[in-house]
Backbone bond lengths (Angstrom), bond angles and torsions (degrees), N, CA, C in turn:
res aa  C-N    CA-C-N  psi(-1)  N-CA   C-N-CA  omega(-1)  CA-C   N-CA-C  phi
1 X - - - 1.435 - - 1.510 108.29 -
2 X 1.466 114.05 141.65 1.337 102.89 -179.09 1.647 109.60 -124.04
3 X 1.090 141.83 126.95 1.304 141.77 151.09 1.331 129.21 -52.82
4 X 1.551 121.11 118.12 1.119 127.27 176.60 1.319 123.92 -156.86
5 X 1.166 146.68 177.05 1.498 155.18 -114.10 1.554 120.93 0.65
6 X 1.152 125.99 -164.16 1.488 137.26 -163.07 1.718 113.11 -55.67
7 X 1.126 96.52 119.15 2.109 97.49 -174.98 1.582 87.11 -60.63
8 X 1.055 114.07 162.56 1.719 141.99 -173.17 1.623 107.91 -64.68
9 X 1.191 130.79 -176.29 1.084 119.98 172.79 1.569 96.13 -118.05
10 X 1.653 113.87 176.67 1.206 107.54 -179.25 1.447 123.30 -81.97
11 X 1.511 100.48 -7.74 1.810 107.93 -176.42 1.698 87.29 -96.50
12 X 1.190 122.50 -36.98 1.959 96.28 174.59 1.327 123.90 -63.05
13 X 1.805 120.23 -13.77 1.069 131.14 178.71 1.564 101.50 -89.78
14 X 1.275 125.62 -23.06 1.824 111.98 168.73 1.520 105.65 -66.65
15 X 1.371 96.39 -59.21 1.637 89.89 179.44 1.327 142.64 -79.76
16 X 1.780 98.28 20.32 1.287 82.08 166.11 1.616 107.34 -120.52
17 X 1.823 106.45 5.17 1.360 128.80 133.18 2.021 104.23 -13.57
18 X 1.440 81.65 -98.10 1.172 124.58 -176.63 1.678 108.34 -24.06
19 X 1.219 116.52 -48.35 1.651 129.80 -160.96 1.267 94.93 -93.14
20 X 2.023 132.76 -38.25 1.086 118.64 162.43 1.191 128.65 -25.20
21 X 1.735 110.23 -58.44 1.459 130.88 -121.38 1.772 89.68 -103.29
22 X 1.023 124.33 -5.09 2.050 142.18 -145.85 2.005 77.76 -128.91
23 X 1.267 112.61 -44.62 1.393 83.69 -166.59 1.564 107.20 -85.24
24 X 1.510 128.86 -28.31 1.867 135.10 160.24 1.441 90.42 -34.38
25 X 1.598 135.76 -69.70 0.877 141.51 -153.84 1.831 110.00 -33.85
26 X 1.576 73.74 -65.27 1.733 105.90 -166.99 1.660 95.02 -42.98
27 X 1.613 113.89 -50.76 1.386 106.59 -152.48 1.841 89.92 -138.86
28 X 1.280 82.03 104.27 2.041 124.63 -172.88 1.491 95.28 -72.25
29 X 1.952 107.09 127.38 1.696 89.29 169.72 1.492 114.13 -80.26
30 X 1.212 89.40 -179.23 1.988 111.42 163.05 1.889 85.38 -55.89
31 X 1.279 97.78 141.65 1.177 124.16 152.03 1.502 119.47 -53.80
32 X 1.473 128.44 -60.79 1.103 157.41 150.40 1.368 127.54 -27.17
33 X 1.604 102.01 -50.00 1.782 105.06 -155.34 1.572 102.53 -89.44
34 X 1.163 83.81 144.66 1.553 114.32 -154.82 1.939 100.01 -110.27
35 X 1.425 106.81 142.03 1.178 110.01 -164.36 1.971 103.47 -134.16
36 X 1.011 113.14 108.61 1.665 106.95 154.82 1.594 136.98 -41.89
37 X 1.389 115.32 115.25 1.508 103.27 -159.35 1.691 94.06 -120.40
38 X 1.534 126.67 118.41 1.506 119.64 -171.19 1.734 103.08 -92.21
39 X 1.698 123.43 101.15 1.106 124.07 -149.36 1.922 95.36 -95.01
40 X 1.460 107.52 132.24 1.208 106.74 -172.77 1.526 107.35 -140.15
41 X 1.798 120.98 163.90 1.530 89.26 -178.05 1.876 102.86 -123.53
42 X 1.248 90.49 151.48 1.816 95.55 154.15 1.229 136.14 -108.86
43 X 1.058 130.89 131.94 1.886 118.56 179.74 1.352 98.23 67.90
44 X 1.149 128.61 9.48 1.565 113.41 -168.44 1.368 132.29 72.92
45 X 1.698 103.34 30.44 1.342 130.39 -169.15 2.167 87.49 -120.58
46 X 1.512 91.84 170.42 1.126 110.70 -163.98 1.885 92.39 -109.81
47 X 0.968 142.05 120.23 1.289 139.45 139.63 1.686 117.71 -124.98
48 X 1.162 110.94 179.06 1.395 127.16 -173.76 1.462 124.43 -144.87
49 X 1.039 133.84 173.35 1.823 130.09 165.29 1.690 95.33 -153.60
50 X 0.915 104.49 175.05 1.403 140.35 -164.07 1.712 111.16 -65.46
51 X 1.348 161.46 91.00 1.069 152.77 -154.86 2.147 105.53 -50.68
52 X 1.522 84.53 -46.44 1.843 85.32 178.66 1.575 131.20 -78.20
53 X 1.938 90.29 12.87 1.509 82.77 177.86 1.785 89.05 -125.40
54 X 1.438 115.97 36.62 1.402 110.31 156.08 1.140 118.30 -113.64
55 X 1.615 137.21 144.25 1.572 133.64 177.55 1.695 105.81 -84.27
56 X 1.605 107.17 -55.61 1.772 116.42 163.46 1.080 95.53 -147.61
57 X 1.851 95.00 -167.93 0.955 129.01 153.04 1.291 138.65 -121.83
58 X 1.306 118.61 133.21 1.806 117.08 -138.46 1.801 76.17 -128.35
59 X 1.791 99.94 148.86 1.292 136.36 159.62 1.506 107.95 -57.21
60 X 1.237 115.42 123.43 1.956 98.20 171.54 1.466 95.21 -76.34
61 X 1.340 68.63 145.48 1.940 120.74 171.48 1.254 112.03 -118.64
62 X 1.494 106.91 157.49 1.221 102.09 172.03 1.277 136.57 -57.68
63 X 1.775 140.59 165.89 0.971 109.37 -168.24 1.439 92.21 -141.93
64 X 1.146 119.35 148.37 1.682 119.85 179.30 1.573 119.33 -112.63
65 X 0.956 102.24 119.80 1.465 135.04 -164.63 1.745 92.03 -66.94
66 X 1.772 104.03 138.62 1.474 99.52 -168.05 1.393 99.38 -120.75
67 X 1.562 134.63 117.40 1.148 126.89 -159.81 1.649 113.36 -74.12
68 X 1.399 117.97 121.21 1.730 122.14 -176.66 1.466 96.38 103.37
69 X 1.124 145.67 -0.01 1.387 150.50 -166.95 1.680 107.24 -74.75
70 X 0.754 130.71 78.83 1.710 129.86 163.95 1.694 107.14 16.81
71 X 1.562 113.02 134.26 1.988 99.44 177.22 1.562 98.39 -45.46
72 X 1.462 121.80 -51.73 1.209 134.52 -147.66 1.329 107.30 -56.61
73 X 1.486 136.88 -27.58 1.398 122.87 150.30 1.336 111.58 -91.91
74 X 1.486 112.30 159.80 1.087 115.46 179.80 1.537 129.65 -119.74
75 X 1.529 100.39 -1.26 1.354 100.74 158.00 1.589 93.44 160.65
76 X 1.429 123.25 -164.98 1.044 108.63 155.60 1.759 113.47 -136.42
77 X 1.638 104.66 -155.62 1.863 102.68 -152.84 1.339 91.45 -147.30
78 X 1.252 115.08 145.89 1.377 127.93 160.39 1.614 135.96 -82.71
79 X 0.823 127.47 63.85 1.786 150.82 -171.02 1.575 111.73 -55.60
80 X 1.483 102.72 75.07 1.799 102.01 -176.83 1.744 109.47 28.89
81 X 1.751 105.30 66.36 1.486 127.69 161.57 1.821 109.92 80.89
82 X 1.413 109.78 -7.04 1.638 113.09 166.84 1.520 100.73 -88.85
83 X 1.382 105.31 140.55 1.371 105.06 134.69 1.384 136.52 -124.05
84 X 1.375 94.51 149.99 1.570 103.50 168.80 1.476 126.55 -158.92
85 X 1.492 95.96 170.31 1.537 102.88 -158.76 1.731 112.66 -63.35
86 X 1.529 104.05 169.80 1.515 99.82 -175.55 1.818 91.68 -140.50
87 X 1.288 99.78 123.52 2.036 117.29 -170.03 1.622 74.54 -88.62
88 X 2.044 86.51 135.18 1.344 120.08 155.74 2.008 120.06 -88.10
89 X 1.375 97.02 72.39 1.675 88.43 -179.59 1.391 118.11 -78.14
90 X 1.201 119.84 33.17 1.887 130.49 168.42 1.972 81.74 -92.66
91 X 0.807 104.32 -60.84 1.731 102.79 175.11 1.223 135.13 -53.28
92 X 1.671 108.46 -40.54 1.299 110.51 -174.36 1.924 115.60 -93.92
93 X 1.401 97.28 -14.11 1.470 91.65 176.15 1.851 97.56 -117.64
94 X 0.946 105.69 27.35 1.585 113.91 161.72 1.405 116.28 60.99
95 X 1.154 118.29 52.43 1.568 132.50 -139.31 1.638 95.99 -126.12
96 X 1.520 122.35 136.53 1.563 98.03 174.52 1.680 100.06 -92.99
97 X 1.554 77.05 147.13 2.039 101.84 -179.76 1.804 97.58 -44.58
98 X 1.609 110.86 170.81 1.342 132.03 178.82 1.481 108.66 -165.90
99 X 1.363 109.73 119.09 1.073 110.92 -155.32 1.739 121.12 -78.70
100 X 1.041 112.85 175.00 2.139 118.76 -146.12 1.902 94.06 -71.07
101 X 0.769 117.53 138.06 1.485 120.58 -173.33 1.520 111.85 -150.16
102 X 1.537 123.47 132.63 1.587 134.22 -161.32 1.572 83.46 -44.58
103 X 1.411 154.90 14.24 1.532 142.85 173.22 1.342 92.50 -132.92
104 X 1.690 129.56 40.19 1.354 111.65 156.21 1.867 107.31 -109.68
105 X 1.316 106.82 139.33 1.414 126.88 -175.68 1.399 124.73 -112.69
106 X 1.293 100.24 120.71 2.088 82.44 167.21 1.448 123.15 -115.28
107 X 1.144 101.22 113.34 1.578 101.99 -177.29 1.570 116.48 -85.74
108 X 1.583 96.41 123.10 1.556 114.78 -168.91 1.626 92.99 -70.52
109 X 1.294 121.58 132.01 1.859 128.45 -170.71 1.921 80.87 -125.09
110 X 1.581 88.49 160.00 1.162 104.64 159.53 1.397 120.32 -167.43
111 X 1.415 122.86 143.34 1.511 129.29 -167.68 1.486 126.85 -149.22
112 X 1.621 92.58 82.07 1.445 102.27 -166.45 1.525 107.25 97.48
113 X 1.390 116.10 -147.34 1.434 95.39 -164.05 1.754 94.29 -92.70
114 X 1.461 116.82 2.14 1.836 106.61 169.97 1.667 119.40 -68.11
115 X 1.167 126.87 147.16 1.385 146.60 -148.39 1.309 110.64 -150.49
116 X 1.217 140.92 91.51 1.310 150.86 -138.61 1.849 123.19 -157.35
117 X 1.204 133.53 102.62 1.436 139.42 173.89 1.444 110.98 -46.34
118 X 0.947 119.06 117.82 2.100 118.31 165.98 1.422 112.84 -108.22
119 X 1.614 122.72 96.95 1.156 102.00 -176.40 1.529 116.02 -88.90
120 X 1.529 102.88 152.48 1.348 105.41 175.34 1.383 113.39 -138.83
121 X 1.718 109.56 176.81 1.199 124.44 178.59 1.631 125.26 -49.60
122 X 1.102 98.34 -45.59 1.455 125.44 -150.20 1.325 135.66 178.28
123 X 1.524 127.31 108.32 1.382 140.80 -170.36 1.345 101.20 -67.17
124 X 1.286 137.06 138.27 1.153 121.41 168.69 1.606 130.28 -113.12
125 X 2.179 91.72 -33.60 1.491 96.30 177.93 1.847 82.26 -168.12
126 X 0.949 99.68 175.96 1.330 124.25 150.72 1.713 132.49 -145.64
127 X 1.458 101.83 92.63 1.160 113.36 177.18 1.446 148.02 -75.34
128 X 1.291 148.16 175.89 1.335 127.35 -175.04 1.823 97.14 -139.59
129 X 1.441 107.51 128.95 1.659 110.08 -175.69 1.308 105.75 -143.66
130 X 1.090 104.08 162.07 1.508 116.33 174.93 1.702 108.01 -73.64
131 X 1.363 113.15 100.09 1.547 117.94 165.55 1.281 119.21 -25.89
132 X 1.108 108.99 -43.55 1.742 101.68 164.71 1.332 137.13 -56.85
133 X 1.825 123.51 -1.77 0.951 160.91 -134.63 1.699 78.02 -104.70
134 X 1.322 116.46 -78.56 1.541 153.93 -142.85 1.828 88.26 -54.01
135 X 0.848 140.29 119.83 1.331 150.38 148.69 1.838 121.08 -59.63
136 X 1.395 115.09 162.42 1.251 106.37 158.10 1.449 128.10 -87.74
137 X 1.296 129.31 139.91 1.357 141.40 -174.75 1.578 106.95 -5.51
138 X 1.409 153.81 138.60 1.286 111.01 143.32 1.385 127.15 -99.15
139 X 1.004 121.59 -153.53 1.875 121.30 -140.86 2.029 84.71 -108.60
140 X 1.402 120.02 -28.95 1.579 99.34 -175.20 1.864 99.73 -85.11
141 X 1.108 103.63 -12.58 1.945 83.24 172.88 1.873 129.75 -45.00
142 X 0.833 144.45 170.30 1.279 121.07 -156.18 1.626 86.85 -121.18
143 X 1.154 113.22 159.75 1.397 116.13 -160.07 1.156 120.63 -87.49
144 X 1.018 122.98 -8.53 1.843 150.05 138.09 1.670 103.88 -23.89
145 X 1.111 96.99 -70.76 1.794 116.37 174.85 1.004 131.49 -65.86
146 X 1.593 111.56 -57.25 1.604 108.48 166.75 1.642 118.38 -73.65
147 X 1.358 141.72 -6.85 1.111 116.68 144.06 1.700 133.61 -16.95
148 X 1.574 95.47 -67.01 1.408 115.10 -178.19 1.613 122.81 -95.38
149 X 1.498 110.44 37.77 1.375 112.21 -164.19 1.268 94.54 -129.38
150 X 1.775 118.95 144.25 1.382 119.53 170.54 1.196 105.22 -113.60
151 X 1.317 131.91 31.02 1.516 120.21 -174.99 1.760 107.57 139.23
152 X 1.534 90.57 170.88 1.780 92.37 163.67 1.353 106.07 -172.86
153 X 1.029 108.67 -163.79 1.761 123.71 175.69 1.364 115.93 139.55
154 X 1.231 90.44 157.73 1.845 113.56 -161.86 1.647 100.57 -48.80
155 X 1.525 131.58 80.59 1.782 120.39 -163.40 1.053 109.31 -124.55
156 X 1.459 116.91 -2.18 1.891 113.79 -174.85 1.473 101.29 -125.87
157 X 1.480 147.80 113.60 1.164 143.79 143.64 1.669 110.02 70.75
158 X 1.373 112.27 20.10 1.299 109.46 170.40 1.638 108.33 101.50
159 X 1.647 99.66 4.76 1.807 98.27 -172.10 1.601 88.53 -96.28
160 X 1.413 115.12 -172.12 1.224 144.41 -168.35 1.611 76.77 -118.34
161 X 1.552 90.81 145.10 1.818 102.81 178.58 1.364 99.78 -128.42
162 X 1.291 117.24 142.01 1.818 107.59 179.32 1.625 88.21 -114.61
163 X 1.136 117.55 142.40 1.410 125.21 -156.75 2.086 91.30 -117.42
164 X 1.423 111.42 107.63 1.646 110.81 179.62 1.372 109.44 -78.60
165 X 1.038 121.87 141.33 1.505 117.13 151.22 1.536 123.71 -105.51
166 X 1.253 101.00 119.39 1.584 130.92 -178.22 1.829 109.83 -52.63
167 X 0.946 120.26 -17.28 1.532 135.12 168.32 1.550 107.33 -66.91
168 X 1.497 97.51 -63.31 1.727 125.98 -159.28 1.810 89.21 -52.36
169 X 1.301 121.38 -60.25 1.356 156.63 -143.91 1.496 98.68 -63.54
170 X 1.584 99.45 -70.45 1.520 106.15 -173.17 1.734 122.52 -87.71
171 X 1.549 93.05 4.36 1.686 111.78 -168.30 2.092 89.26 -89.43
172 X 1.326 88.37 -23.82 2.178 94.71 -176.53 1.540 102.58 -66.03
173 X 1.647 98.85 -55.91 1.344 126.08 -159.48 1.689 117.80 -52.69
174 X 1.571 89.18 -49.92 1.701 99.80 -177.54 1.687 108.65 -77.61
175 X 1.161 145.59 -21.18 1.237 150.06 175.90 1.510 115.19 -29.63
């Protein structure tokens, strides 16, 4: 995926804040329904994504660096004879890098027909909660982050979980 033309402004990013938060409104969950959250970390932060917007989870491999490629990817991977790209989110949510360690993972995401590597630190769990659980964004996350965040709350071992959305992510990426 490649990123290109003019980053957003910060008032198109309230409102589209704003138009998120009006459309949850519009359409109220199940009380009930329960959602898989694959909890992983960055920087030594706690985030998560969605169980149905992951394909796996792959061992890092090496990764080959694509010359002119946006920081925001970081190269790409060979996936039993596919390839595809792998997003640098130490970059994209403004996070400082940490370097590749026998507990670094990339979880292959996908959203819609995009297909995309996320590497990370560390898998931690994959849990199952009641979506109703999931809060809205809050207001001290840094705006780096909440761009690409659908929520959070206190859901792993007493951490704060920032919950990504895989839409938000690859909807930046492909531009």
């Amino acid at each position: 995926m490649r990123k290109t033309g003019k980053e957003p402004s910060k008032t198109q990013l309230i409102l589209d804040t704003v138009r998120n938060q009006a459309e949850e409104a519009r359409n109220p969950e199940i009380p009930d329904e329960t959602v898989e959250l694959v909890i992983f970390t960055i920087a030594h932060r706690y985030f998560a994504i969605k169980g149905r917007d992951v394909r796996e989870i792959l061992p890092f491999s090496p990764i080959t660096e694509v010359p002119g490629s946006p920081r925001t990817i970081r190269g790409i991977i060979n996936v039993r004879g596919d390839i595809e790209s792998v997003i640098n989110l130490h970059t994209l949510l403004e996070m400082d890098e940490v370097p590749v360690s026998p507990a670094t993972r990339i979880i292959l995401g996908r959203s819609g027909e995009l297909l995309s590597g996320i590497q990370v630190e560390h898998v931690a769990d994959v849990i199952s909660i009641k979506k109703a659980v999931i809060k809205p964004v809050i207001s001290t996350l840094p705006l780096a982050i909440s761009n690409y965040a659908h929520g959070g709350e206190e859901l792993y071992k007493g951490h704060y979980v920032i919950v990504l959305s895989v839409d938000k992510l690859f909807k930046t990426l492909s531009k």
